[in-house]
N, CA and C atoms as an extended XYZ file, in Angstrom:
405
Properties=species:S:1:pos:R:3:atomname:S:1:resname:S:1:resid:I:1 pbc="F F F"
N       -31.286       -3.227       -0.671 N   UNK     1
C       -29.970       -3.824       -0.693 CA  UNK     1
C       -29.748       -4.531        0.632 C   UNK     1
N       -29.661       -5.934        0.560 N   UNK     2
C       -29.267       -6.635        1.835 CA  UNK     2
C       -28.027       -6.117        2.740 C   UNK     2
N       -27.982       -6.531        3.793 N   UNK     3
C       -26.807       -6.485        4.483 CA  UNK     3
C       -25.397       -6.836        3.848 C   UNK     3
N       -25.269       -7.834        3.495 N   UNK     4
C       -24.233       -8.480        3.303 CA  UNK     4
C       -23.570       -8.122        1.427 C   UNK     4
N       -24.766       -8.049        1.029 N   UNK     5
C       -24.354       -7.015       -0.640 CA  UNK     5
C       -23.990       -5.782       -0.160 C   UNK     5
N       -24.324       -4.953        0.878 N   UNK     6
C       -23.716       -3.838        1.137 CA  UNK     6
C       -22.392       -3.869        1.450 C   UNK     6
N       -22.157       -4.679        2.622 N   UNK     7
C       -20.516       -4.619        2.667 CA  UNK     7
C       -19.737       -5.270        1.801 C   UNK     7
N       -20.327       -5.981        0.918 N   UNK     8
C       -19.664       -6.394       -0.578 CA  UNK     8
C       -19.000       -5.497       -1.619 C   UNK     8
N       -20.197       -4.862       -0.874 N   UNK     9
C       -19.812       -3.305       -2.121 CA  UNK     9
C       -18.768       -2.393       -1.986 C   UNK     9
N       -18.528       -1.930       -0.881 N   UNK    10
C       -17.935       -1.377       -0.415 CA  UNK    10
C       -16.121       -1.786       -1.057 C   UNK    10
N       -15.713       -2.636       -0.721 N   UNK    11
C       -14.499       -2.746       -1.439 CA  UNK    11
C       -14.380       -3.132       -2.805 C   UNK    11
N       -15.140       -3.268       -3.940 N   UNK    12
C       -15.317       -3.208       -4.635 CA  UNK    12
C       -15.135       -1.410       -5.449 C   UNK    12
N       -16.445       -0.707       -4.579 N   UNK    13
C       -16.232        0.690       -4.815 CA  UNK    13
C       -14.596        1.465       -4.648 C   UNK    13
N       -14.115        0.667       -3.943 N   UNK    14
C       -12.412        1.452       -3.440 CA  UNK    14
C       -11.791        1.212       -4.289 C   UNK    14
N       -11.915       -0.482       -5.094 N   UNK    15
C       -10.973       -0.507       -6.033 CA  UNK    15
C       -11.170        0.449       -7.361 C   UNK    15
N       -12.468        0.693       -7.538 N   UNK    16
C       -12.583        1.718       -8.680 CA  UNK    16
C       -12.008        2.943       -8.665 C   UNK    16
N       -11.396        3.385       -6.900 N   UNK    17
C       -10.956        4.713       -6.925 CA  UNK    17
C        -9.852        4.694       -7.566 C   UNK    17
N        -8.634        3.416       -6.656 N   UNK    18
C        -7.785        3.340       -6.755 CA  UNK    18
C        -7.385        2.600       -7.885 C   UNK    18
N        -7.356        2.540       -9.171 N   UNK    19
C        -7.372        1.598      -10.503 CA  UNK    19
C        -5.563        2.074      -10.913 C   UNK    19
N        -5.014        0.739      -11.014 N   UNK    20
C        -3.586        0.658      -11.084 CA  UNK    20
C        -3.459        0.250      -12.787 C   UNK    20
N        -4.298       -0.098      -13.404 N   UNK    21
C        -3.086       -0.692      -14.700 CA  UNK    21
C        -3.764        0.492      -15.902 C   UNK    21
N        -4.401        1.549      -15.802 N   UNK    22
C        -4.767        2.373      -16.659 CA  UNK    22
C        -3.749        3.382      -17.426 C   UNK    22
N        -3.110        3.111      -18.299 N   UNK    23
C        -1.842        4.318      -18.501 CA  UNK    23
C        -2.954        5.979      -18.665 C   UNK    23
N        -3.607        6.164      -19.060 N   UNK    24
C        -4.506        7.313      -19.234 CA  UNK    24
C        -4.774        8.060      -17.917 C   UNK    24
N        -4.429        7.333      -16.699 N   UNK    25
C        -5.278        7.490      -15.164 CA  UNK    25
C        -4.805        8.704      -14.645 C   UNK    25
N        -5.112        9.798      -14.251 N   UNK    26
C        -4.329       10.881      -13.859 CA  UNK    26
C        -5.048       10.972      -12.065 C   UNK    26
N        -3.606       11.896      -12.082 N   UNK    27
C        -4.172       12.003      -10.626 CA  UNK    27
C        -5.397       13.304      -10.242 C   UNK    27
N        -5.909       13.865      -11.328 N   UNK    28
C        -6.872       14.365      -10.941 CA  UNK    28
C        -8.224       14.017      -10.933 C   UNK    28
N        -8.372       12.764      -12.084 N   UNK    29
C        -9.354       11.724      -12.127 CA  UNK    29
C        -9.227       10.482      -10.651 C   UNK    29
N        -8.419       10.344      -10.472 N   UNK    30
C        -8.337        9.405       -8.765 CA  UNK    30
C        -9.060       10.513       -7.817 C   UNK    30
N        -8.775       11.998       -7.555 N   UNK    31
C        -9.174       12.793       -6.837 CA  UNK    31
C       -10.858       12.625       -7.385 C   UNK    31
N       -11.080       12.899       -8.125 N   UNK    32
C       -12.722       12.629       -8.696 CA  UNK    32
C       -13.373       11.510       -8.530 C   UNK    32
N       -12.926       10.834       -8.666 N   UNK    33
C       -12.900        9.269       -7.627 CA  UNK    33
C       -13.433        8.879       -6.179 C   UNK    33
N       -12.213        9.876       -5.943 N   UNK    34
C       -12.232        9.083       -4.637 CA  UNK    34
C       -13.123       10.790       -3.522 C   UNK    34
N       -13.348       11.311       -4.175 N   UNK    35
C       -14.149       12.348       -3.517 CA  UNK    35
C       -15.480       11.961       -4.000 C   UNK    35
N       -16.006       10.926       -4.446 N   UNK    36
C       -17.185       10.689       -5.182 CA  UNK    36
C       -17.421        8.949       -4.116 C   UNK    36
N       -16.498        8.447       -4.220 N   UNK    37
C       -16.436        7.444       -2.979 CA  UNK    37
C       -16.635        7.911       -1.491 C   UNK    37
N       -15.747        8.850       -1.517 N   UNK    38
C       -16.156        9.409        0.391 CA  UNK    38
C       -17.814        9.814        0.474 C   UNK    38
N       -17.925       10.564       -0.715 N   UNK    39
C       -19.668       11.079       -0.194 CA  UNK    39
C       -20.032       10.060       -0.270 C   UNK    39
N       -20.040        8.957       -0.759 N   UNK    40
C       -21.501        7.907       -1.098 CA  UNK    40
C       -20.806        6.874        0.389 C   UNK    40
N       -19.708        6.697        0.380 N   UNK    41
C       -19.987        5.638        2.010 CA  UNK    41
C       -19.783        6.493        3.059 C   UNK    41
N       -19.255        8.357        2.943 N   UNK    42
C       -19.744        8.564        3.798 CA  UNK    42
C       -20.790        9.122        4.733 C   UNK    42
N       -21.753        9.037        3.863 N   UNK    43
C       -23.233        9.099        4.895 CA  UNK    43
C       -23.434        8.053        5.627 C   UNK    43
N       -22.667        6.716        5.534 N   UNK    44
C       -22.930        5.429        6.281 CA  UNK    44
C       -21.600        5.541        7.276 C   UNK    44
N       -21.046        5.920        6.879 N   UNK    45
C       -19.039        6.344        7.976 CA  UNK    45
C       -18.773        7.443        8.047 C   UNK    45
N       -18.970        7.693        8.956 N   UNK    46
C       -18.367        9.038        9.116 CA  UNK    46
C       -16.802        9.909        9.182 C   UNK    46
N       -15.569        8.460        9.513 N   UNK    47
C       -14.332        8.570        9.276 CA  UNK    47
C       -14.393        8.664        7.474 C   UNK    47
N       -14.958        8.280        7.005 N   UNK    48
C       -14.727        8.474        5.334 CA  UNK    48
C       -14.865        9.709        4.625 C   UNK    48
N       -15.986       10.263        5.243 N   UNK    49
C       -16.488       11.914        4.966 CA  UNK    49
C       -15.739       12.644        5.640 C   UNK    49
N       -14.929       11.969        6.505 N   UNK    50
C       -13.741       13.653        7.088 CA  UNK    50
C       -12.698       13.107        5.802 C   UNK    50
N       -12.130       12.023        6.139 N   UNK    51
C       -11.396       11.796        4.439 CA  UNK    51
C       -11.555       12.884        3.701 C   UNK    51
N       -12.501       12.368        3.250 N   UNK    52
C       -12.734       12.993        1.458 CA  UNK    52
C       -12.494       14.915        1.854 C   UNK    52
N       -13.094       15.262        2.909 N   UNK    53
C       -12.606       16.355        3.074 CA  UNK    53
C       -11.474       17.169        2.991 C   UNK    53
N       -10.420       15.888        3.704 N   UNK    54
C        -9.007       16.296        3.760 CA  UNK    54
C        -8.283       16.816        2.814 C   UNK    54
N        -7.361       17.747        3.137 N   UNK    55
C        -6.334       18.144        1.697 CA  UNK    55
C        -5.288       16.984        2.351 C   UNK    55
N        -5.148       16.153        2.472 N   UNK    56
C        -4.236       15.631        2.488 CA  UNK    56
C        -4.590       14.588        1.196 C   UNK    56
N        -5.558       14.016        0.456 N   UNK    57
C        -6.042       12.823       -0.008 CA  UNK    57
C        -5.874       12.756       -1.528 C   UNK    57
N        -4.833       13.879       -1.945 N   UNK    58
C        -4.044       13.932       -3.196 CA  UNK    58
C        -3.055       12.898       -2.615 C   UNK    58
N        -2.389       12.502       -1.449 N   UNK    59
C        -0.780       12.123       -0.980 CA  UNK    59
C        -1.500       10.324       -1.768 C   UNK    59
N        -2.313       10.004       -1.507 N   UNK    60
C        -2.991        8.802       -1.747 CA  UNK    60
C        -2.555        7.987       -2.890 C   UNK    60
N        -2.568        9.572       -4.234 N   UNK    61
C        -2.668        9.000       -5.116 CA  UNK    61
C        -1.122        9.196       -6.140 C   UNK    61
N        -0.101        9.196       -5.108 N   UNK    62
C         1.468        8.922       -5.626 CA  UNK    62
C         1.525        8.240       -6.098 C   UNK    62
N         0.766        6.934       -5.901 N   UNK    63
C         1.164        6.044       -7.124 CA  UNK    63
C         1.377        6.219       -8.452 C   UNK    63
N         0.399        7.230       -8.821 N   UNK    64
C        -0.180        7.095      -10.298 CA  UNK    64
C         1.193        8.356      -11.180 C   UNK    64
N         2.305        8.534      -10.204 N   UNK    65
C         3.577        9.071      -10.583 CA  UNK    65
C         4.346        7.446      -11.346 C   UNK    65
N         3.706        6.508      -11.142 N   UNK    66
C         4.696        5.282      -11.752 CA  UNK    66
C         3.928        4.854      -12.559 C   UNK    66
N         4.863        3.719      -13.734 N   UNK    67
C         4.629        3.876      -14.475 CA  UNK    67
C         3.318        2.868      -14.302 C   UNK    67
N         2.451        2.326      -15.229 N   UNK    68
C         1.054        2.048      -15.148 CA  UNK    68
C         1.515        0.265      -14.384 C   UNK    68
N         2.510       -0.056      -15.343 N   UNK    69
C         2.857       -1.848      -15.295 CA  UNK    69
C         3.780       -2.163      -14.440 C   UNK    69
N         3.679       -1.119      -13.064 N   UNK    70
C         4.502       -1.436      -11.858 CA  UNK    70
C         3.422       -0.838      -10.818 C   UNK    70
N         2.636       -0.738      -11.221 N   UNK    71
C         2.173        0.228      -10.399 CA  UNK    71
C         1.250       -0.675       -9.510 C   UNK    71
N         0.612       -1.562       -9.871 N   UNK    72
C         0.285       -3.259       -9.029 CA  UNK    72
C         1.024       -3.996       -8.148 C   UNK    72
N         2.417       -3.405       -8.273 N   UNK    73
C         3.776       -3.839       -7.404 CA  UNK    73
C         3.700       -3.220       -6.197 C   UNK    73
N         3.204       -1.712       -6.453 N   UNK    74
C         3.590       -1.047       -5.089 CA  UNK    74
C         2.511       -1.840       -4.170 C   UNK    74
N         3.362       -1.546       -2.638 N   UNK    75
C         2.561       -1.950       -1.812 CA  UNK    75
C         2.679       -0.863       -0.341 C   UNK    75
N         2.076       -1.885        0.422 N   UNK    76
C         1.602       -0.630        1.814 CA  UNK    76
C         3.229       -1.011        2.555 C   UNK    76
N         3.174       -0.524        3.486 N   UNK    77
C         4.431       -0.470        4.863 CA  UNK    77
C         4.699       -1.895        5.564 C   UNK    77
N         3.818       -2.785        5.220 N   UNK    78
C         3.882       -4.017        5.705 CA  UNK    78
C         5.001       -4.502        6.194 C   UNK    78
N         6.247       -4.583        4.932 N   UNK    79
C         7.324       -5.054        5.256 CA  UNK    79
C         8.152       -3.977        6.311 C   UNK    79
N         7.670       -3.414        6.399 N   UNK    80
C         7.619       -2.141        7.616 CA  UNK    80
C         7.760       -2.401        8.935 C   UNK    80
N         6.557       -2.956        8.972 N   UNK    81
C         5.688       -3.193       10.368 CA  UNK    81
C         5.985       -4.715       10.641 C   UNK    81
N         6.428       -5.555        9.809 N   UNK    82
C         7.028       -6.978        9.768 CA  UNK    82
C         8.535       -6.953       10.415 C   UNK    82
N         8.953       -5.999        9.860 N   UNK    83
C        10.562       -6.044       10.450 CA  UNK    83
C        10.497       -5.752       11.958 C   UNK    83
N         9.400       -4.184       11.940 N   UNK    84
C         9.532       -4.093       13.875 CA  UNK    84
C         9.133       -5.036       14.551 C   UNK    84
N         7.923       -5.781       13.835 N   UNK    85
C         7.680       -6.797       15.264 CA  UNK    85
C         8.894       -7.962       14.731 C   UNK    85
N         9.574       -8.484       13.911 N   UNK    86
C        11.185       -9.143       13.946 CA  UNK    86
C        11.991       -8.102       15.712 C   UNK    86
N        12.431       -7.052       15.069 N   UNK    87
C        13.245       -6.528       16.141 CA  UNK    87
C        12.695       -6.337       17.491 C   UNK    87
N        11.341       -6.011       17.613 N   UNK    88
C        10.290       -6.185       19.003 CA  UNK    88
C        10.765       -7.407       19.668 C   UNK    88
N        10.999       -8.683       18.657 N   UNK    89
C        10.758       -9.985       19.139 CA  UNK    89
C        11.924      -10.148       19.531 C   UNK    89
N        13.123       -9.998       18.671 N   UNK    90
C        14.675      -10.044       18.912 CA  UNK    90
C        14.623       -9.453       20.419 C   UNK    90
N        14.538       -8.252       20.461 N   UNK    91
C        14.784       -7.284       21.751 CA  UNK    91
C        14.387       -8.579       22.736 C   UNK    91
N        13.296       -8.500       23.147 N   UNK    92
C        12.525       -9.558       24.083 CA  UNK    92
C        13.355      -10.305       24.628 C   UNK    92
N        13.432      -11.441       23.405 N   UNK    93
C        13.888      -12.428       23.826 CA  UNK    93
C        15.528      -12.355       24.324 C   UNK    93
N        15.806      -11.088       24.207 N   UNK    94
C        17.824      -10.552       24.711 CA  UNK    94
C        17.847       -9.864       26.142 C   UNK    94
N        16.876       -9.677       26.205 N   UNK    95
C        16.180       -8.767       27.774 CA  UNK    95
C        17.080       -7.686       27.530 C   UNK    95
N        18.998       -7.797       28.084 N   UNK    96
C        19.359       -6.660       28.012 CA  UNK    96
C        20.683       -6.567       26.879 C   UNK    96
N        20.912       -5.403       26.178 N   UNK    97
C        22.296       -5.272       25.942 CA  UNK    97
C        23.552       -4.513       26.549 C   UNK    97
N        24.893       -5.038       26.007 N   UNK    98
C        25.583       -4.046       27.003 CA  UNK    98
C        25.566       -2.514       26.762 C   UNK    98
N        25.913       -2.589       25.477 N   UNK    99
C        25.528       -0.674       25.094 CA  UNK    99
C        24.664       -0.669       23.617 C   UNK    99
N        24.797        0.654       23.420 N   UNK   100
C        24.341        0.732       21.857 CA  UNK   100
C        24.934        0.024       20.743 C   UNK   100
N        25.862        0.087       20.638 N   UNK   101
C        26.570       -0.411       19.874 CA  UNK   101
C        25.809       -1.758       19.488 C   UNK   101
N        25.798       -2.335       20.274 N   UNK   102
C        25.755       -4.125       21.087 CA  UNK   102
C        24.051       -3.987       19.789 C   UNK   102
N        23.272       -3.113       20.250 N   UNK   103
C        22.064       -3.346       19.910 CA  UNK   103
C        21.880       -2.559       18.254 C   UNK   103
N        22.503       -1.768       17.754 N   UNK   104
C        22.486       -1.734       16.155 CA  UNK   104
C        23.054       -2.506       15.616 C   UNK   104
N        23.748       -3.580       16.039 N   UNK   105
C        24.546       -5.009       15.805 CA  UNK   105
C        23.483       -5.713       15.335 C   UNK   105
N        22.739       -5.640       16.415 N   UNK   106
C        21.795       -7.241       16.340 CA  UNK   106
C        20.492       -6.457       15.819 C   UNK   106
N        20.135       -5.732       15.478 N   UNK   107
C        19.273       -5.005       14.513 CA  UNK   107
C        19.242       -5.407       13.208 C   UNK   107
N        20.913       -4.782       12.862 N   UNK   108
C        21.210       -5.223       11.723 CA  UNK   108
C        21.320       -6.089       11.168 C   UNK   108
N        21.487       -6.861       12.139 N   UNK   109
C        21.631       -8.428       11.553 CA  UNK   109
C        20.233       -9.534       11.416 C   UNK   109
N        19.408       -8.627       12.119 N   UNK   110
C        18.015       -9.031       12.120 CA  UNK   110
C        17.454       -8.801       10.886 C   UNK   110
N        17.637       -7.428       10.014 N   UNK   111
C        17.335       -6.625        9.078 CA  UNK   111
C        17.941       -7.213        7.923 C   UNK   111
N        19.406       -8.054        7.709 N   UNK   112
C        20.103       -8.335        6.361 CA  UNK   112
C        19.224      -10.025        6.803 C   UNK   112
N        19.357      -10.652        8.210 N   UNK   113
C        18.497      -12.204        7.482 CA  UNK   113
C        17.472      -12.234        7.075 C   UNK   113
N        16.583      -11.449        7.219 N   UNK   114
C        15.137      -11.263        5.863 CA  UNK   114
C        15.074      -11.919        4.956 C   UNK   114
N        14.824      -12.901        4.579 N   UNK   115
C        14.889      -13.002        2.579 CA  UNK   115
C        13.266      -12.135        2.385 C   UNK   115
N        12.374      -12.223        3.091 N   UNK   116
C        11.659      -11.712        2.534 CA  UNK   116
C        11.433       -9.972        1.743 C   UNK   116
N        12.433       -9.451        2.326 N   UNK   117
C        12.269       -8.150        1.926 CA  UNK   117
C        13.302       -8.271        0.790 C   UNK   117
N        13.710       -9.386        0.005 N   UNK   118
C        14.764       -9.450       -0.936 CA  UNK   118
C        13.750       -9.722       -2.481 C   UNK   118
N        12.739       -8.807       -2.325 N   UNK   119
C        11.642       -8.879       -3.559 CA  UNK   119
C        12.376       -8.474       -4.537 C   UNK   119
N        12.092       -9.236       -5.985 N   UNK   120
C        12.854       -9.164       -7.104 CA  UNK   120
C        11.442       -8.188       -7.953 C   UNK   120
N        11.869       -6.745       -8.575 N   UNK   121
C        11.373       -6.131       -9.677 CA  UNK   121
C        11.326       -7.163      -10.618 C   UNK   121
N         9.819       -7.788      -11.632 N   UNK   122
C        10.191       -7.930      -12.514 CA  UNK   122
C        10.812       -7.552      -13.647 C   UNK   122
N        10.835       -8.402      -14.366 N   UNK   123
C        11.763       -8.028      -16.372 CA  UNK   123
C        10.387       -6.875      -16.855 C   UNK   123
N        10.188       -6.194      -16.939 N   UNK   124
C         9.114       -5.315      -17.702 CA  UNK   124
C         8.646       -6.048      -19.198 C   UNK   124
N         9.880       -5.974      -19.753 N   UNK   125
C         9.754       -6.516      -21.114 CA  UNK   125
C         9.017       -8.290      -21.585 C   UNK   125
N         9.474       -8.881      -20.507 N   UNK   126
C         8.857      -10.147      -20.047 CA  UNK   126
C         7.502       -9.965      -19.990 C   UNK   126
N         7.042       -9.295      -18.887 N   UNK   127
C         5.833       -9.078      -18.630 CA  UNK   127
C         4.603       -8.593      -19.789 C   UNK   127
N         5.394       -7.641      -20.302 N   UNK   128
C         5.011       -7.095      -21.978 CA  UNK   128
C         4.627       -8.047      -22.489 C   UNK   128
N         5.698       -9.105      -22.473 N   UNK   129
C         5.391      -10.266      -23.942 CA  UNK   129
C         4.292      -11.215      -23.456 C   UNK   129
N         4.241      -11.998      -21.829 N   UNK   130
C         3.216      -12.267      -21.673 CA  UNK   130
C         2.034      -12.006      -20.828 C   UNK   130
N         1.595      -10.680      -20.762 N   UNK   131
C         0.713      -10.249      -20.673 CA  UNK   131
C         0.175       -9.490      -22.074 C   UNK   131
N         0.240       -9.422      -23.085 N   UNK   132
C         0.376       -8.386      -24.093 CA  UNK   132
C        -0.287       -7.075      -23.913 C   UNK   132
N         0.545       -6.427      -22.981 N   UNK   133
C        -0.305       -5.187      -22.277 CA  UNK   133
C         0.459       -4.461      -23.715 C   UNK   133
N        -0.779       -2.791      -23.986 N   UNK   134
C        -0.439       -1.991      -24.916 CA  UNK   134
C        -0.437       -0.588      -24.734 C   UNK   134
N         0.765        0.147      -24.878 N   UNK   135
C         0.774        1.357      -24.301 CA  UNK   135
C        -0.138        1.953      -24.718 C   UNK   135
């Protein structure tokens, strides 16, 4: 196996752990998964094989508590980590405020001009009709 097919593989193999549109998918089959993923990349990583070890690596698979045709929606903390560096940047560029007050002001107001965090849930039923997904 070349170099470059190897690290090909590799995310390929993750998405098989993590498989979002399966209504059948349980979370004890993701655990079988993804403990079957840690051994095989981790003899090549060694952060992967303490993974798979962990009891923490059920928390992973919360998703599969929703329902199958939202479950492609969820996403990571991004819009998370997008807003602090917004307020990181705000701060900066204000050097100082006069009190607290002054600064959950301009937080907040950092936090409601977003449009981006103004993500619309789709229609489910929409989606139904054109995707013709089947329970």
């Amino acid at each position: 196996m070349g170099f470059t097919h190897f690290l090909g593989q590799y995310p390929e193999d993750l998405k098989e752990v993590f498989i979002v549109n399966d209504n059948k998918d349980t979370k004890e089959k993701g655990i079988k998964r993804w403990k079957g993923f840690c051994s095989k990349w981790g003899r090549y990583y060694k952060p992967i094989k303490y993974k798979g070890e962990s009891d923490r690596y059920d928390l992973y698979f919360t998703y599969i508590n929703y329902h199958y045709m939202i479950r492609s929606m969820i996403y990571s903390t991004n819009w998370v980590e997008r807003l602090n560096r917004d307020y990181k940047r705000v701060t900066k560029m204000r050097g100082s405020l006069p009190n607290p007050e002054a600064t959950i002001l301009l937080l907040a107001s950092v936090a409601m001009t977003r449009k981006a965090y103004n993500r619309i849930v789709p229609n489910m039923h929409y989606e139904k009709t054109k995707f013709r997904w089947e329970e």
